[in-house]
C-alpha positions in Angstrom: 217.1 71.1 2.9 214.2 69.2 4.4 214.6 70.4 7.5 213.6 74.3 6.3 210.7 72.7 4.1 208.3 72.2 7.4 208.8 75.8 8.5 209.1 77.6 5.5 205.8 75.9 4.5 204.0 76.9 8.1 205.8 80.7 7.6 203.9 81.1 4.4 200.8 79.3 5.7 200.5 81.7 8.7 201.4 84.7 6.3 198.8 83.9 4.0 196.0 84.1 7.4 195.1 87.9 8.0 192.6 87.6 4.5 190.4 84.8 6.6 191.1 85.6 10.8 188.8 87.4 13.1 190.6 90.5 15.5 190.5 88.1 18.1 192.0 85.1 16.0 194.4 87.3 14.4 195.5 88.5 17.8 196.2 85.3 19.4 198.1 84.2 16.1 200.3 87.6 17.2 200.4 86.4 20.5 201.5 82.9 19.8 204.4 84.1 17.3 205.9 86.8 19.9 205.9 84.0 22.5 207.6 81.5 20.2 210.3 84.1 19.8 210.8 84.6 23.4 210.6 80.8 23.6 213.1 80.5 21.1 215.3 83.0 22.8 215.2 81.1 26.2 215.6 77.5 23.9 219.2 79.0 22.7 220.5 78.6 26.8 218.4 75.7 28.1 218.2 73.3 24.9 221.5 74.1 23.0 223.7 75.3 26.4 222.2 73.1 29.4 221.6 76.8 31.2 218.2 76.7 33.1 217.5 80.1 34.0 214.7 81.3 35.8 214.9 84.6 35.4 214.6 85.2 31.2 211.3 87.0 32.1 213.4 90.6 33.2 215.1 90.5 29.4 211.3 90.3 27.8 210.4 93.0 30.6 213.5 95.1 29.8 212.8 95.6 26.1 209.4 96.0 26.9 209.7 98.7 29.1 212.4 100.6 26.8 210.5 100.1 24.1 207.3 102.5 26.1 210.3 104.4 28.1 211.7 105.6 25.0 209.0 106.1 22.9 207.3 108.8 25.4 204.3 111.3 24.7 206.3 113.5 21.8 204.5 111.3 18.9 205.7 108.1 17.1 209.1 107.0 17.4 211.5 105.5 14.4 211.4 102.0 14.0 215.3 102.2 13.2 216.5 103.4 16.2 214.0 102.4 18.6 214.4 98.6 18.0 217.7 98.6 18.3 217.5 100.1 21.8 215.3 97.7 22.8 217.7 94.6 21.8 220.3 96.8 23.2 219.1 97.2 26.3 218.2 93.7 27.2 221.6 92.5 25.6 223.1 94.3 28.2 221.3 93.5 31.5 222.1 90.1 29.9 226.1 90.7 29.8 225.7 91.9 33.9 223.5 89.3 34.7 225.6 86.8 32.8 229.0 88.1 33.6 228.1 87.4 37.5 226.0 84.3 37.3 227.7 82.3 34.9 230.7 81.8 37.6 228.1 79.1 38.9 226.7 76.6 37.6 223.6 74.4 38.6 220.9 75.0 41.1 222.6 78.5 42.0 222.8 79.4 38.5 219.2 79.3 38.3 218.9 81.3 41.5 221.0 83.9 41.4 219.3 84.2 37.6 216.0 84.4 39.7 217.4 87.0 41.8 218.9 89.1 39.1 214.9 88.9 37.4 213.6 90.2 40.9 215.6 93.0 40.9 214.5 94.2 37.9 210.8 93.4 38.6 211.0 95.6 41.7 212.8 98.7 40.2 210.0 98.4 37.9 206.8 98.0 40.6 208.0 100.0 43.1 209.3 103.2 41.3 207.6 105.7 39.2 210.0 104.5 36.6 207.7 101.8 35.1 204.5 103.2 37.1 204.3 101.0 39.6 201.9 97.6 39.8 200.3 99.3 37.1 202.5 99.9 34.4 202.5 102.5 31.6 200.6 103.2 28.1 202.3 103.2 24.7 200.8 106.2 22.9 202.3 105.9 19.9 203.5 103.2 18.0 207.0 102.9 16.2 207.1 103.9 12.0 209.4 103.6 9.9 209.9 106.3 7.4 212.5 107.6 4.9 211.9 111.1 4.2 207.9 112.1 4.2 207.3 108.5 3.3 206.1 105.8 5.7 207.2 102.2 4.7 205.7 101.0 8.1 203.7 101.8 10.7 202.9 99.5 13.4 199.6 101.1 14.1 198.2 99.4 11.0 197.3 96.0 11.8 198.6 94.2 8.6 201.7 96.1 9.0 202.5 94.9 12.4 201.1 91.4 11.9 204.4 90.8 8.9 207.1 92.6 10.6 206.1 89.9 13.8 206.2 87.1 11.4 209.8 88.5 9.9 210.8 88.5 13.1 209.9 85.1 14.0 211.6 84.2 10.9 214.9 85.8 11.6 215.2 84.8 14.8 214.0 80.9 14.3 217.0 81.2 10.9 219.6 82.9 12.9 219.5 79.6 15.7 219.5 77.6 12.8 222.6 79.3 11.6 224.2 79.3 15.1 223.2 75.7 16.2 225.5 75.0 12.8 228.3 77.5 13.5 231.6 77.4 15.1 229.6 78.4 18.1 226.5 76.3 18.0 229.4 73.0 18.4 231.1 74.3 21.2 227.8 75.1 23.1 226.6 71.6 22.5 230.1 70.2 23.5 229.2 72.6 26.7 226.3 71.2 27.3 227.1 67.6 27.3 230.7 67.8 29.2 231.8 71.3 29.9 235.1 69.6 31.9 235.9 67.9 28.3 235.5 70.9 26.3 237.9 72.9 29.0 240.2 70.3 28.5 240.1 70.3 25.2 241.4 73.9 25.0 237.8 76.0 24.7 237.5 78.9 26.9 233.8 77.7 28.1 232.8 80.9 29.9 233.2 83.1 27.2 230.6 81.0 25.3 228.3 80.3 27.7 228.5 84.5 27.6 228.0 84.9 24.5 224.6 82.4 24.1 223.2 84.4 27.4 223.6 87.8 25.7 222.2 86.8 22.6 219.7 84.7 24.6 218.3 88.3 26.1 218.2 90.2 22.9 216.4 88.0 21.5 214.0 88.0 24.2 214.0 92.1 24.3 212.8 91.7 20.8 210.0 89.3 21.8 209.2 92.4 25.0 209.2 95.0 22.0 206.8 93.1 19.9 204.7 92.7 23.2 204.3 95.9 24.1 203.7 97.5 20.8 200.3 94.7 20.4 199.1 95.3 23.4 200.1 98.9 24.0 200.6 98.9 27.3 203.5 97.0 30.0 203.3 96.2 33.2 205.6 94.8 35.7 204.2 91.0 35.5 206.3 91.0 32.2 209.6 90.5 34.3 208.1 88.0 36.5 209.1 84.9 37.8 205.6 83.2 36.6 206.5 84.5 33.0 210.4 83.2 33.5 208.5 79.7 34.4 205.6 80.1 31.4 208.2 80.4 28.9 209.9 77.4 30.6 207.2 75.4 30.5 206.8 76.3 27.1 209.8 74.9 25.3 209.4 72.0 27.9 206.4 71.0 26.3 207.5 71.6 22.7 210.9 69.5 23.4 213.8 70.4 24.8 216.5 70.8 22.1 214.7 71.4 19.2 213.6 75.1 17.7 210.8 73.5 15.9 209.8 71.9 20.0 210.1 75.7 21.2 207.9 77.3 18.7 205.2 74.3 18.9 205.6 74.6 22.4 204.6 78.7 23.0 201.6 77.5 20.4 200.3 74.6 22.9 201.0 76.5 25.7 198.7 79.7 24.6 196.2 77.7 22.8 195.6 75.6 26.5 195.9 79.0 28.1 193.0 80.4 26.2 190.8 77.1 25.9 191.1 76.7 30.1 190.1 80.5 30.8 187.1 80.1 28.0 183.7 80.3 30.3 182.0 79.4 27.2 183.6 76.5 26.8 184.3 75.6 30.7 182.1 77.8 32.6 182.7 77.9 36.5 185.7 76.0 35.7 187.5 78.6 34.0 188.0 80.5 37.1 190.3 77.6 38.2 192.3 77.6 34.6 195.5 77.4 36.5 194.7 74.2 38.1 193.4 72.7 34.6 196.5 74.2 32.9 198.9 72.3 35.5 197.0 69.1 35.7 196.8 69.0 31.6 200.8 70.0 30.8 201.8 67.4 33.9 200.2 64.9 31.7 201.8 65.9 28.8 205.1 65.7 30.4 204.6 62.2 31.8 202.9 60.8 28.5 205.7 62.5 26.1 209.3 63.0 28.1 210.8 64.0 25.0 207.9 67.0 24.6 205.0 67.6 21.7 208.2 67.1 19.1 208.8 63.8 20.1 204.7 62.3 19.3 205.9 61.1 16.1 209.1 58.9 17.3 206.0 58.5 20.5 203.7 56.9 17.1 206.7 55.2 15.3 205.7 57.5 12.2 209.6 58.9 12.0 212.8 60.5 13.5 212.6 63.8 14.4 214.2 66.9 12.7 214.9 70.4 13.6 
């Protein structure tokens, strides 16, 4: 049970914010939880599988893009059915993609994962599909009504900031659950020595499947909570700089651990912000890229195992998911 006390206490600490945050604070608290959802979603294949994938990034993009696509200009879409499609839709560029690149394994994995992303990206910028390089509004923002009553609507600011946090919740608990499941074994077993677990009489592809499509779900969740805070996708969301952020993200949390992913997206966008601050940086801010590099390079060299690993670094303790 100590292992759930941590987050459970840091669920209820973040829930207990929106009486004390600024917009803009209260914002990048939003930002932070859906990135360490998609991080989260992305930690399921590289941390519990041994996939690498570079291209994540068109899954976020997908249920982004639905999420706008589908809503349209008639007036607020239903929360119940919209959601779903979202999920639904990056689940199942997830099963294509998967189905074809999971026949190989290594650096052309993460190609051919790359590729797949591209393709999306472009259908995206260069059609009027997704509006080209400059994406497409979201007019109206999901409810969620029974009858003439409205239990939530994501327009409200206190509404949407809790359903981001349940879904950080659900998604950091049901990894929890699978990392101890039938399933969660035979991907570690995967991801250590797939030969052995062949041997051993486990149909390794079909699991490897299954952890990619719920990979992209979960990441199609993380796109819907996007573009309902900012209102607005563009095609940048399916990029490859986005399929190496998120990367880089659960690389610097620590690799393996849900705990590493979600401290991970909160370093990353904390740095992010304090690099592109000219109040803080001035002239230097234009450069935030280079500072940003330079800063998680160090990081990586002084902690291999990622920001999970500074206490074992410290000697204070072992580390827990």
């Amino acid at each position: 049970m100590r292992t759930w006390i941590a987050p459970v206490i840091a669920l209820i600490a973040v829930a207990a914010l929106p009486t004390v945050l600024t917009p803009y604070t209260q914002d990048l608290v939003l930002k932070i939880a859906v990135f360490a959802i998609f991080a989260l979603s992305l930690e399921l294949l590289v941390g519990s599988t041994g996939l690498v994938s570079l291209g994540h990034a068109a899954f976020f993009g997908i249920g982004a893009y639905v999420t706008v696509l589908a809503t349209g200009d008639a007036g607020p879409a239903s929360l119940l059915w919209l959601l779903p499609a979202a999920m639904g839709a990056a689940a199942l560029y997830a099963l294509f993609v998967g189905a074809l690149s999971l026949r190989t394994s290594g650096v052309y994995f993460i190609m051919v994962t790359l590729a797949f992303a591209q393709m999306a990206y472009f259908v995206f910028h260069d059609t009027k599909l997704g509006g080209g390089s400059d994406g497409i509004f979201l007019y109206s923002k999901p409810v969620l009504a029974i009858g003439s009553r409205t239990l939530l609507d994501l327009d409200d600011k206190a509404h949407f900031y809790y359903l981001v946090l349940a879904a950080l919740a659900f998604t950091y608990g049901l990894l929890a659950l699978i990392a101890r499941s039938r399933l969660g074994h035979a991907l570690a077993g995967i991801r250590v020595n797939e030969q052995r677990m062949r041997a051993a009489g486990f149909r390794t592809y079909g699991y490897k499947l299954a952890a990619f499509v719920i990979g992209g779900s979960l990441a199609g969740l993380a796109g819907f909570l996007m573009a309902v805070k900012d209102g607005a996708v563009n095609p940048e969301l399916l990029s490859w700089h986005q399929s190496g952020a998120v990367l880089l993200m659960i690389i610097l949390g620590g690799i393996g651990s849900l705990r590493g992913a979600v401290i991970g997206a909160a370093a990353f966008t904390l740095l992010q912000e304090l690099f592109q601050s000219e109040a803080l940086l001035g002239p230097l801010a234009g450069h935030w890229q280079l500072t940003l590099g330079f800063t998680i390079i160090a990081f990586v060299a002084l902690l291999p195992k990622g920001l999970i690993g500074l206490k074992q670094r410290l000697g204070i303790g072992s580390r827990h998911d």
